[in-house]
N, C-alpha and C positions, 0 to 999 in steps of 0.2 A: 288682285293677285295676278300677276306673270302668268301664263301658260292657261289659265282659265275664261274659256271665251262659254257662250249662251246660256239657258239658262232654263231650270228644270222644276215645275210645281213638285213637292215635295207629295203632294197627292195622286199625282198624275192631272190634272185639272189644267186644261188650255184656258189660256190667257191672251189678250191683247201683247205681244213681243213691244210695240212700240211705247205702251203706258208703262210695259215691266222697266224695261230698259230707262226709262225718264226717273220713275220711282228709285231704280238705283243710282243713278248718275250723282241725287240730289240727298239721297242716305247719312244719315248720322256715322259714323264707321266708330266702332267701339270694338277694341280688338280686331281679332278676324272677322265679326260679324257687322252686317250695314243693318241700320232700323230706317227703314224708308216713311213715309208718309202711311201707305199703305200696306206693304208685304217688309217681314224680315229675310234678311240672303245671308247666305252663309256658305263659306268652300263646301263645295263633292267632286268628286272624281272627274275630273276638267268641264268643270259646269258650275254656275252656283244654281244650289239650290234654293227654294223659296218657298217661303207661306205666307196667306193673308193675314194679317188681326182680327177677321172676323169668321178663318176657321179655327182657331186659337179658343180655348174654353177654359182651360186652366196651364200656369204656370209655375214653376219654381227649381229650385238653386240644389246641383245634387255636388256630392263630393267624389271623386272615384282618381284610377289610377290609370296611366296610359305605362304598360307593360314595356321595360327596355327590351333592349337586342340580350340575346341569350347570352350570360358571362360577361358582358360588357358594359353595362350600365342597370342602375336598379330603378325599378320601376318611379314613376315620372307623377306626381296628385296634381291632378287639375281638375276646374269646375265645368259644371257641366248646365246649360237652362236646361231644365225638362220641359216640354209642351205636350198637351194633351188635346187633341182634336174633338171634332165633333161626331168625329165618329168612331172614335173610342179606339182613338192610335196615339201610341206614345212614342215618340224618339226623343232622344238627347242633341244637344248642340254644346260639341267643345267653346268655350270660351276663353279657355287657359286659368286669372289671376283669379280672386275673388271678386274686386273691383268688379271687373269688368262684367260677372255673374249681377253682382247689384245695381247695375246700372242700367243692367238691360233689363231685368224685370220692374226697374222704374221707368221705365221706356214703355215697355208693356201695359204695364199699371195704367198709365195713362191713354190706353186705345182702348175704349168703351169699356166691354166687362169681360174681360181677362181677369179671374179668381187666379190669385198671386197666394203660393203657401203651399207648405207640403202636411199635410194631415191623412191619418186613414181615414177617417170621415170624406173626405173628398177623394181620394184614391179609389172608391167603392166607388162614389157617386159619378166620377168622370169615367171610368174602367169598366 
């Protein structure tokens, strides 16, 4: 993306700049989001942001809305991955279509043991 230069652990957690940087160059891009080798990026506020696969513990597929401009357009559904860390942090990741929601958690899927699924069972247990 345009205007977005370095690049930010979504934990705060220093990293190697030159492996990050390689990681991305070589990234899957599905939507706005790259699935690298090792860390997913994703747009923030002229930075991408970043996580590894192995602080990832659980994931899955939310549905929500992104709020129009007031009187001007009506609110906007788009998917969202959820990640849940290992230490008991959750943020969302816009991904837009659904597609592109299922494709990254088969992305995921496949990097070690990312528990993919949304259950209250697992909600308590990663939360």
């Amino acid at each position: 993306m345009k205007g977005i230069h370095g690049f930010e652990h979504v934990l705060g957690l220093q990293r190697e700049l030159r492996g990050i940087r390689r990681d991305f160059n070589r990234a899957r891009k599905v939507g706005n989001v790259r699935y690298g080798r090792y860390f997913v990026f994703f747009p923030g506020i002229e930075k991408w942001m970043y996580i590894g696969y192995d602080d990832i513990v659980w994931a899955y597929r939310r549905l929500g809305e992104i709020p129009g401009k007031k009187g001007k357009e009506a609110d906007a559904e788009t998917h969202f991955l959820m990640l849940a860390t290992r230490e008991k942090k959750r943020f969302g990741v816009s991904v837009g279509e659904k597609e592109n929601a299922l494709t990254g958690l088969k992305i995921l899927q496949e990097h070690s043991f990312i528990d993919i699924g949304y259950s209250k069972e697992k909600e308590e247990k990663y939360l």
